[in-house]
N, C-alpha and C positions, 0 to 999 in steps of 0.2 A: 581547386586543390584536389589532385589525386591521391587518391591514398594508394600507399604502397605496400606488399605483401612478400618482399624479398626475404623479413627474415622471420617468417611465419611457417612452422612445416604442416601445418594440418591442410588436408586435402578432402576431399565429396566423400561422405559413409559410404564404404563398401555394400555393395547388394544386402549382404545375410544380419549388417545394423539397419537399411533400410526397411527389409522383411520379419524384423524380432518382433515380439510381442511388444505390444504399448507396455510402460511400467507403469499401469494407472497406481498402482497399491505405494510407490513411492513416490508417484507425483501426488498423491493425498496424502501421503505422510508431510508433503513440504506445505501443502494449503492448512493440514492441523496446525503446524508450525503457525502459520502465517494467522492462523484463527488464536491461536493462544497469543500470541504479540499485540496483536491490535484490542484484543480479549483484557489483557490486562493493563494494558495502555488506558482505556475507556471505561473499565468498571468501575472508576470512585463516581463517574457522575448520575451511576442509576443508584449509588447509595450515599449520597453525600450528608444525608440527616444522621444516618446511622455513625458512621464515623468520623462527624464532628463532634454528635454526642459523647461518644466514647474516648476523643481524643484528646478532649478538651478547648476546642479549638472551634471556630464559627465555620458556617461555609462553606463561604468566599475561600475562605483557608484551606478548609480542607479539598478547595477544588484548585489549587495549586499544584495539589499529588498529581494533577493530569498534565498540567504548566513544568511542573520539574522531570518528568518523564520527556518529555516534547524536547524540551533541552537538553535532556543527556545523550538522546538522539541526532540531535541537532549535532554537538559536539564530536562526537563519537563516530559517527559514518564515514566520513571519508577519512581520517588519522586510523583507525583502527583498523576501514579493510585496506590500507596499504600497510600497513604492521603485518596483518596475518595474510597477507596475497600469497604469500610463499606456503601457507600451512595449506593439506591435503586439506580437501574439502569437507570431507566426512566429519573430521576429528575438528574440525572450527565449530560446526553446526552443532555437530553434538554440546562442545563447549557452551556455545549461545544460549541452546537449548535448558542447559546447565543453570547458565545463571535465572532465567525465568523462574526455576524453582525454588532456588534461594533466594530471588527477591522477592516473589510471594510467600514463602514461608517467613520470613521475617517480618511482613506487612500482616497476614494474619495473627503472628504472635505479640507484637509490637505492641505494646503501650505510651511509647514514647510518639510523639507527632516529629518531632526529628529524625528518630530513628525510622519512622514509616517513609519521611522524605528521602533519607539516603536509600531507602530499597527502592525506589520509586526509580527516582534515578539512574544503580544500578541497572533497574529492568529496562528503559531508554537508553543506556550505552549497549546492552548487550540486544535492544529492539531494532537498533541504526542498523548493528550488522547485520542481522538478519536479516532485515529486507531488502538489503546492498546484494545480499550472498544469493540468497532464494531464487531470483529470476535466470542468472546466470545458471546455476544448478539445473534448475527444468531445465532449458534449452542444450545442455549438455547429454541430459538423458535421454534425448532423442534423436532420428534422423533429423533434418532441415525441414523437410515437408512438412511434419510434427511441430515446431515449436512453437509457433500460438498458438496452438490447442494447448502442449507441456504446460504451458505459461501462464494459458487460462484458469486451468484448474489448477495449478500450485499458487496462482495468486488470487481462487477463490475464497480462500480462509479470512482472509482480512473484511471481505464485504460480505460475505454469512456473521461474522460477527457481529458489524455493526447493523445487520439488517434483524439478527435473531439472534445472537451473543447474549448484545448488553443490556438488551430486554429481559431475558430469561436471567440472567445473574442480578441484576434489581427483583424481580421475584424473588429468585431465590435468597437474596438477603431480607427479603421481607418477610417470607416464611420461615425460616432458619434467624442467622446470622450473620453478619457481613462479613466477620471472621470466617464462617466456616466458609462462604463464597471462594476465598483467596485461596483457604485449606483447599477443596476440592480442585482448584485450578493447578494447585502444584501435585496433586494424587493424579490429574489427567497430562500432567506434564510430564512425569517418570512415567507413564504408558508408553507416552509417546516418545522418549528416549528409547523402549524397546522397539516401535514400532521404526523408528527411522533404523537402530543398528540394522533391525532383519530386512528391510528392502530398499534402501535407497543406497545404491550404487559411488564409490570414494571413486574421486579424481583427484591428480596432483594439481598442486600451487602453479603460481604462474616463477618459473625460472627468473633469477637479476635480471641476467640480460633483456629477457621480453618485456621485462615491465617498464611501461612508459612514464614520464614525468607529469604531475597533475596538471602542468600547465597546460602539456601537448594535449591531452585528454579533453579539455575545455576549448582546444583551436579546431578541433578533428570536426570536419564537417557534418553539419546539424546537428550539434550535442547541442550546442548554445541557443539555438529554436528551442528544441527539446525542451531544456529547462524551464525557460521564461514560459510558454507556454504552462508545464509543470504549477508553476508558481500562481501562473494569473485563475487557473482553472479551479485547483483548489482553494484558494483565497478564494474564489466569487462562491465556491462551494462553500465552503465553510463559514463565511459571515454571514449564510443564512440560516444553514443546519444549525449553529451554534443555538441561535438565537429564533428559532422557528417557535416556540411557544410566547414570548412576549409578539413576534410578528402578528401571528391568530386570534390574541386576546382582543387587538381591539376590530377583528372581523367579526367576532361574535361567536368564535370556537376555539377558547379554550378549554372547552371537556373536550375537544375531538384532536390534540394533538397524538395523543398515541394513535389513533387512527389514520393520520394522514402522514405520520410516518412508518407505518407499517404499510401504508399502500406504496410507500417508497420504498420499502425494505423488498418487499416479495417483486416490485416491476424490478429492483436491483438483479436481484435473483436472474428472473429472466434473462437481465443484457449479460449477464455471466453466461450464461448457456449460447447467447447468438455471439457473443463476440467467439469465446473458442468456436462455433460453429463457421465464421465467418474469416476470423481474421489473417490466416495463413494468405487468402487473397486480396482482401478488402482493406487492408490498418489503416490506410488514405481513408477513404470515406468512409470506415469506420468514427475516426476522428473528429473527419467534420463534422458527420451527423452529430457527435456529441455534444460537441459545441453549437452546433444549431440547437440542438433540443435544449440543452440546458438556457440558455439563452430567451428560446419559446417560454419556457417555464415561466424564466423571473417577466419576458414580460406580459405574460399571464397575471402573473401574483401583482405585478404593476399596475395592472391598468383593470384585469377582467375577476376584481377578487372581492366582490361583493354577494356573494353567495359561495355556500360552501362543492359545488360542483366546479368551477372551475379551480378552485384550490386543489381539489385533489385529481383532479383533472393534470395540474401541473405537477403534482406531488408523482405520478405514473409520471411523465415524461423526465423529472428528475432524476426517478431512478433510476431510466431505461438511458438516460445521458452517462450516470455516474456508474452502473454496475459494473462496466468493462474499461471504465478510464483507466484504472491501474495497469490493465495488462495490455492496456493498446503503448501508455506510456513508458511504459520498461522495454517493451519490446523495441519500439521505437529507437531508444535509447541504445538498446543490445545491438540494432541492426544498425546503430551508425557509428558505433565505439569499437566493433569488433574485437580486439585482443584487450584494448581496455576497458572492457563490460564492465567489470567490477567496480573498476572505479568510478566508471560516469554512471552507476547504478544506486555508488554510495553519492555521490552530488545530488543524483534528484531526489532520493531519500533525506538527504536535507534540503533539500527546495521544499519537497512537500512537509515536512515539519516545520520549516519557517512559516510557510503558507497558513498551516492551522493554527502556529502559535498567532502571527500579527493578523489571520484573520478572527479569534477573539478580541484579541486587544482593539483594531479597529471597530468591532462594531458593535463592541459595547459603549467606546464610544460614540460612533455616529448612532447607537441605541438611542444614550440619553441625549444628545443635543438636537440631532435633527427626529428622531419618533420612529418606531416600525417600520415605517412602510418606505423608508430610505435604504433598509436593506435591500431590496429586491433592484431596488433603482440602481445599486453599488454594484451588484453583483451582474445587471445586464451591462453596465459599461464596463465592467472587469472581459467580459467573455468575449465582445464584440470585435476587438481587437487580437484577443488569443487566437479565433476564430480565422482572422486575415493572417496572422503566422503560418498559422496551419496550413493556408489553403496557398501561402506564398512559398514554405519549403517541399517544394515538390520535387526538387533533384536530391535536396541531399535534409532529410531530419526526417518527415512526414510521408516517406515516398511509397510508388508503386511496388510493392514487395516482387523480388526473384528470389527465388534458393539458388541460383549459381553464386552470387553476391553473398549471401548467408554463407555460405559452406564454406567460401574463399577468406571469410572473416574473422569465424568463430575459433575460439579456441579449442586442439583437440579434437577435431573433427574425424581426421585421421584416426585417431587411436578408440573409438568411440567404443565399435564393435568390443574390445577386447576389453573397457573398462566399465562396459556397462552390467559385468558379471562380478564386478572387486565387491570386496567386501571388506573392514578396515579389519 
């Protein structure tokens, strides 16, 4: 199936948008973005004692507030960025932006456990868009040559989080309050409302005419690897992260679980820095690798995990698998959706919330029936087959990166130079 470009007007960035200065200062303003989303998506579960006592509530319950977040996400992504496709970019985000504050200022003042649910919530419909919005956005504020790098580091925010986020904010409810935790996150939230108006650059919506229908979006060559892929990656991901401290316990290290996720946290780190350094040429074997190492890992943890050196042995090659997964797979996605980025960016936004919601639910069941060490066995036959997706969409989903192909796709391409100085 060829894709067609008839009625697309954007053309190759002029020389003087190829030569401008990088925007790094609003491509971190969109990774803060992306740090405060996943930031408060995950912070009930480094304080779950604190605000079930407070809530009244056990918890299991109180670790719902992360389950009802997942779903309004779920819900929310792709219905709302086709509602707001047409709104300028700037004035969405800021919106988005918006609501993170109100839903955590309501969650720190909240005495009701309802009431904390429905902000919770909130914060997951106004979390979908954002992550649907964010990738698009990078790749707009730069030439072609630029975009996985843009892409890197605007969708470094989400994996600093989980790698040093939700660690440091469990501190910090431990030393403070868990209330204040939410407080300070909505005081760095209005920062960051100032920080996106003074450097991150408005684009316009996508016009009726150019926007295509969700079906087409879904038929557009290699979106549909894309996803499944998406899905199978983080589900083998997450029914182990979920559940990595009952896994350790019966190795003989459970005091050493902060430790062997912090050795995942900073190898994370690192594949944030090789993937922007890499990916503009590499996102094929970028990928693979990924799925190769993650895959090494579990069956590492499978087979070679009777001492505590090859666990964290595999806990590095976790990270170094999962650091740059996000941006190898948006990108992916953006380089095969072309005019409808948006859309196919809000689908895998819910692939991967579906992914973390049923990969809890499964493996807390296969937790209690089949024991620990079934995780790791779940998540190598989860990857083994992503793995063969991957390395089979080589013409059209996982492919060899060109920027003639990019330039010819993207939305705006054309107009870039002149809108990469707007301000709303």
């Amino acid at each position: 199936m060829t894709r067609t470009h008839t009625s697309r007007t954007d053309t190759s960035p002029s020389p003087s948008a190829a030569d401008a200065r990088f925007p790094l200062a609003g491509l971190l303003a969109l990774a803060a973005t992306g740090f405060i989303t996943l930031l408060t998506e995950t912070m009930p579960a480094g304080m779950l004692s604190q605000m079930s006592r407070d809530l009244g509530v056990s918890e299991a319950a109180t670790g719902q507030s992360v389950t009802v977040f997942a779903i309004g996400a779920i819900l929310a992504a792709v219905p709302l960025t086709r509602a707001t496709i047409g709104w300028r970019r700037k004035h969405l985000l800021l919106f988005a932006i918006s609501g993170f504050a109100v839903a955590n200022t309501v969650t720190a003042f909240s005495d009701s456990f309802a009431l904390t649910l429905a902000a919770r919530f909130l914060g997951g419909i106004v979390g979908g868009m954002l992550w649907a919005l964010l990738a698009g956005y990078a790749r707009r504020m730069v030439p072609a040559h630029q975009r996985g790098k843009a892409m890197a580091i605007a969708m470094a925010g989400g994996t600093v989080a989980l790698s040093v986020g939700v660690p440091a904010a469990a501190f910090l409810a431990k030393a403070v309050e868990w209330r204040f935790a939410f407080g300070i996150i909505t005081l760095v939230t209005l920062a960051l409302i100032v920080w996106v108006i003074a450097t991150v650059p408005n684009f316009p919506g996508q016009s009726k005419g150019a926007r295509l229908p969700l079906a087409h979006t879904f038929r557009l060559p290699g979106v549909a690897p894309i996803l499944v892929v998406t899905l199978m990656f983080v589900f083998a991901h997450n029914i182990l992260f979920t559940y990595i401290a009952p896994f350790l316990t019966p190795l003989g290290m459970a005091g050493q679980v902060d430790s062997v996720l912090l050795t995942f946290g900073l190898v994370s780190l690192v594949s944030i820095w090789l993937t922007g350094a890499l990916i503009d040429r590499h996102l094929r074997k970028l990928m693979i690798l990924a799925c190769a190492l993650l895959a090494t890992a579990a069956l590492i943890l499978s087979v070679f995990s009777g001492n505590p050196a090859p666990v964290y042995a595999s806990a590095a090659l976790w990270g170094l698998a999962f650091g740059g997964a996000s941006t190898l797979l948006q990108t992916a996605i953006a380089d095969a959706a072309g005019a409808a980025g948006d859309v196919a960016q809000a689908l895998l936004t819910t692939c991967w919330n579906i992914a973390i919601a049923v990969g809890g639910i499964i493996g807390g069941v296969t937790l209690n029936v089949l024991g620990p060490p079934s995780l790791s066995w779940i998540t190598l036959a989860l990857l083994l087959p992503a793995l063969a997706i991957v390395i089979g969409a080589r013409r059209h989903g996982f492919t060899s990166r060109t920027f003639e192909r990019e330039t010819a796709s993207e939305p705006d391409a054309g107009h870039q130079t002149a809108e990469n100085g707007a301000l709303a």
